[in-house]
C-alpha positions in Angstrom: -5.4 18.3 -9.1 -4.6 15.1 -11.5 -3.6 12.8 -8.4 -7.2 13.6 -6.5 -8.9 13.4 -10.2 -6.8 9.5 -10.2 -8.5 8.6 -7.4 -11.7 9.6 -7.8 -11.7 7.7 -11.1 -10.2 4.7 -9.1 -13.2 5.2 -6.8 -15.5 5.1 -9.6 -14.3 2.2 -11.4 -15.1 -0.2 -8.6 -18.6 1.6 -8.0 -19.0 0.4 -11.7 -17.9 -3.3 -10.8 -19.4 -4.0 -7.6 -21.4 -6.5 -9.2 -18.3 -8.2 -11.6 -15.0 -8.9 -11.2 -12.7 -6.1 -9.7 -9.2 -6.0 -11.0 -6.2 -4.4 -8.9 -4.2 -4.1 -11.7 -6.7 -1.8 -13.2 -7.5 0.2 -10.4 -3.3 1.0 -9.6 -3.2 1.8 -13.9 -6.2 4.4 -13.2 -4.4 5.8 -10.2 -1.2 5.9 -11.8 1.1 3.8 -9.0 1.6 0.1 -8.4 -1.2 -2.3 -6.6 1.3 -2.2 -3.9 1.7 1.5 -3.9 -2.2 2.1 -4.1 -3.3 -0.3 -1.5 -0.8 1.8 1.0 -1.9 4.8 -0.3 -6.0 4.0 0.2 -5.2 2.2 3.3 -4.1 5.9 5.4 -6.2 8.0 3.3 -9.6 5.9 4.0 -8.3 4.6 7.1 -9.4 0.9 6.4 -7.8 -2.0 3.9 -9.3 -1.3 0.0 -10.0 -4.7 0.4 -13.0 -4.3 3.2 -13.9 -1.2 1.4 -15.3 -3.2 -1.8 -16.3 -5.7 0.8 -18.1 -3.2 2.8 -19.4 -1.3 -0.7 -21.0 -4.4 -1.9 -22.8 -5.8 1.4 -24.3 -2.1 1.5 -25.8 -3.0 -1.6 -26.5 -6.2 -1.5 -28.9 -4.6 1.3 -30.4 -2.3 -0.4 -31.4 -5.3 -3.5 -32.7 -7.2 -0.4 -35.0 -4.0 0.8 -36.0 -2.5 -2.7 -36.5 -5.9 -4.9 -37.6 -9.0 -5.2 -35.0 -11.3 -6.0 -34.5 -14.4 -4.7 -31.0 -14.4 -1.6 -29.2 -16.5 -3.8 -29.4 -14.3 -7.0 -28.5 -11.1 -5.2 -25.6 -13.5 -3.2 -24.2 -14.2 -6.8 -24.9 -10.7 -8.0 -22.1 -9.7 -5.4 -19.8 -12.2 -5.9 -20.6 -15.0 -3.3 -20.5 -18.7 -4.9 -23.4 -20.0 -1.9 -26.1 -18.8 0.0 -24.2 -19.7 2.9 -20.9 -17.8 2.3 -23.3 -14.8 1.7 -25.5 -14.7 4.8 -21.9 -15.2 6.6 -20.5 -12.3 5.2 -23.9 -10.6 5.3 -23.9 -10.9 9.7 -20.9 -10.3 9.9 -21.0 -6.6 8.6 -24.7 -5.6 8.7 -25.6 -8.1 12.6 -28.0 -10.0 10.8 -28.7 -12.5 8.2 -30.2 -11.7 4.8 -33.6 -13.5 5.4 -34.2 -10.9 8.4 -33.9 -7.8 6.2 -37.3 -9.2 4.6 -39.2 -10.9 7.6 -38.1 -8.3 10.2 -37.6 -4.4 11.3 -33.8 -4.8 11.6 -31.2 -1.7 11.8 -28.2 -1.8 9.2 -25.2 -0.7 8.4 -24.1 1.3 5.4 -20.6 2.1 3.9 -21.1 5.1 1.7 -18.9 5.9 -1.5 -15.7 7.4 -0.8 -15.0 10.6 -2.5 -11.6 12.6 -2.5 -10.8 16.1 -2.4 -8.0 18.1 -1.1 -8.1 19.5 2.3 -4.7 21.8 4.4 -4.8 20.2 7.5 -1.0 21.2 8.1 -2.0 20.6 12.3 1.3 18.7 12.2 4.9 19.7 10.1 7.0 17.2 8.2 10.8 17.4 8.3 11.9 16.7 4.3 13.9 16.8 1.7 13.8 16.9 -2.3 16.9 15.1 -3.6 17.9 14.1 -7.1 20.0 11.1 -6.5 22.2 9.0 -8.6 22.3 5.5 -9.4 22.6 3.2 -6.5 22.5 -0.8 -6.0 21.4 -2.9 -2.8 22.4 -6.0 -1.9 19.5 -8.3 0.6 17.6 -11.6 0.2 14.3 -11.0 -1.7 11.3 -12.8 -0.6 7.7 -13.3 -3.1 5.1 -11.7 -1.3 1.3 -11.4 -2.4 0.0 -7.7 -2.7 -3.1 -8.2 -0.9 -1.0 -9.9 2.3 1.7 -7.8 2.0 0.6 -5.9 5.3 0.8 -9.0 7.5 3.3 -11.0 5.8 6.3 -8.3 6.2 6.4 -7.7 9.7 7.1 -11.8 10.0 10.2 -11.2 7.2 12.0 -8.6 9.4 11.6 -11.2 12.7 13.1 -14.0 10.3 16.1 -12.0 9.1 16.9 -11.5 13.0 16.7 -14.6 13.7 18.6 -16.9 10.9 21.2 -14.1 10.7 20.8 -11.6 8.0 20.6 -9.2 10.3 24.0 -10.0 12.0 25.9 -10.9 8.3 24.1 -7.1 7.5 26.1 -5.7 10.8 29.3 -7.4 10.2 29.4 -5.4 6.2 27.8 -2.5 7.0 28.9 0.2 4.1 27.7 4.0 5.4 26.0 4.4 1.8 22.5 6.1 1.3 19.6 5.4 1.3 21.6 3.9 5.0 20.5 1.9 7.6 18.4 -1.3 6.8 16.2 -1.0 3.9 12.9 -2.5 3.6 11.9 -2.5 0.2 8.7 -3.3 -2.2 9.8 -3.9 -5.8 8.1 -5.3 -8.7 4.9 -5.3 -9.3 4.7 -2.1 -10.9 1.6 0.4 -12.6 -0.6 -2.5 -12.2 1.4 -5.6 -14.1 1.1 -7.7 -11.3 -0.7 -8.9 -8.2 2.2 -10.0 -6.8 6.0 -8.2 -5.9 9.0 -8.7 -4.4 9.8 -7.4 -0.6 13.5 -6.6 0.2 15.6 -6.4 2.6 18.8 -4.7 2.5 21.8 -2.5 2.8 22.9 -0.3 0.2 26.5 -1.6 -1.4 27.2 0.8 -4.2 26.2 4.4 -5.1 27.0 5.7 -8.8 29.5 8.4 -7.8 33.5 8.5 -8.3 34.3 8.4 -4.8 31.9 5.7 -3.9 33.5 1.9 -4.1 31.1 -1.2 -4.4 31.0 -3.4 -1.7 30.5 -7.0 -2.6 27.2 -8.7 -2.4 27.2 -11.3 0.2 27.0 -15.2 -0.4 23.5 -16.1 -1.3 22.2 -12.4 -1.6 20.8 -10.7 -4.4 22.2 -7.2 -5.9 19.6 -5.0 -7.5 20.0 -1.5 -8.9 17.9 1.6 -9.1 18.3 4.7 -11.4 18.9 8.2 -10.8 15.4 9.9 -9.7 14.2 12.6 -7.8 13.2 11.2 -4.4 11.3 13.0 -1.3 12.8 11.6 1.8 10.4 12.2 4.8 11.8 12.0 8.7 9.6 9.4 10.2 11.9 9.5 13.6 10.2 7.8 16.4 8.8 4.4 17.6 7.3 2.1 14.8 5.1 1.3 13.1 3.3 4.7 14.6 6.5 6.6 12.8 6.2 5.5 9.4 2.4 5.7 9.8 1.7 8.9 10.5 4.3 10.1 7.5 2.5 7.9 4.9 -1.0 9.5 6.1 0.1 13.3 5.8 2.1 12.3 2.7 -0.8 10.7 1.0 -3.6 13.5 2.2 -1.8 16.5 2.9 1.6 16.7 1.4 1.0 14.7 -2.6 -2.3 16.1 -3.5 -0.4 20.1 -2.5 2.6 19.4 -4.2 3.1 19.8 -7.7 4.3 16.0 -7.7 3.1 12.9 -8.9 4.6 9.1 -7.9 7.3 8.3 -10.2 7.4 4.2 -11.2 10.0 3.6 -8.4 9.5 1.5 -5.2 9.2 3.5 -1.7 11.9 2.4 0.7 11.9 2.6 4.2 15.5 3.2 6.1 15.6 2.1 9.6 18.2 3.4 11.5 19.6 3.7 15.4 17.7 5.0 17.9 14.4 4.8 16.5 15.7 7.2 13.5 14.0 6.4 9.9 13.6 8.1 6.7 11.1 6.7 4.0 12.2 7.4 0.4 9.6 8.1 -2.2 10.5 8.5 -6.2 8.6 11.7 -7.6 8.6 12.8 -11.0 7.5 16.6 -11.7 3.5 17.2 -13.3 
């Protein structure tokens, strides 16, 4: 399959630059999704952040140089990207348990992250509830806040307590339109195919759907309106309590449902819909291989 082919070469690419500079842009445009999109996506599928994989990739390495050659600590510590001896040996005990100068002095026992490899593999131990939908036009209306890619994980959660708590939440409540995608919306835009290592994270209610009988509610005082096109979009059930809910979809979407599908990610942000009573659907663009 293409998508598992996209990954591998991702995989690959920062195999080839473990001893240079690593660019996220890059890797999303080799994967064909956003940095945003493709940090998510590795995260569930290699259960661990892409970041501490390179981490990880290049202190089992930097081992190895330590074991098989004779350069000095300091060359091998700037081989790997580490601007001191001392940031290196840190880095060094924290994954492997000891320092560098031990490898060479001492019998020690170390650690190793191998390279990741893809392929596809039916699972199917658990069924997702979904549906294919070509939907038209629609606009959202929230407060958008500048996130950084690589924090995005524990930045967001603190955006959602915010919004409770200086009353978006409740200005939300008081103009709720019953418009899909409904519910509150939590979505990543920007950022996109690898332009950028930053994005925007909104939050928001839908206000307007491109349809006759549909009529555009007004954007709030200091919100934001911003429109999506017409696409095809899989929206997954991810009912439960969170974040286990969302989780768990992302996971079998990513290893078991994507690579089986005849889909690929269309340049679109995914959207998460939270609803009552621990009811959510998570909206993701597709466009047809």
């Amino acid at each position: 399959m293409d998508w598992v082919k996209q990954l591998n070469e991702a995989i690959h690419y920062i195999e080839e630059n473990l001893t240079t500079e690593i660019s996220y842009e890059t890797i999303s445009k080799i994967a064909g999704c956003s940095v945003y999109n493709f940090q998510r996506m590795f995260s569930y599928i290699a259960d661990k952040p892409l970041s501490e994989y390179i981490r990880s990739r290049r202190l089992t390495m930097a081992a190895f140089d330590l074991l098989n050659s004779t350069d000095r600590i300091i060359d091998i510590a700037l081989k790997y990207g580490y601007e001191s001896p001392d940031s290196f040996s840190r880095a060094f005990k924290s994954f492997h348990g000891v320092l560098p100068s031990s490898v060479r002095n001492e019998t020690v026992q170390l650690k190793s992250c191998p390279k990741l490899s893809f392929q596809i593999t039916i699972k199917g131990a658990y069924h997702m509830n979904y549906q294919i939908e070509h939907w038209p036009a629609f606009k959202v209306m929230g407060i958008s806040h500048k996130v950084k890619t690589a924090a995005a994980f524990e930045v967001i959660p603190g955006l959602w307590e915010k919004a409770w708590q200086d009353g978006t939440m409740r200005r939300f409540m008081e103009n709720f339109p019953d418009y899909r995608p409904a519910g509150f919306l939590g979505i990543a835009a920007g950022g996109q195919w690898g332009d950028s290592e930053g994005m925007n994270y909104i939050i928001a209610v839908t206000n307007h759907v491109d349809v006759s009988e549909c009529q555009p509610i007004p954007v709030l005082e200091g919100m934001e309106e911003f429109a999506f096109p017409a696409a095809a979009w899989a929206i997954f059930e991810a009912n439960g309590e969170l974040p286990d809910a969302t989780q768990k979809v992302y996971k079998q979407f990513y290893t078991e449902w994507l690579p089986n599908s005849g889909y690929a990610l269309a340049d679109l942000p995914v959207i998460e819909c939270y609803m009552q009573e621990n009811r959510q659907e998570v909206w993701i663009a597709l466009v047809k291989k």
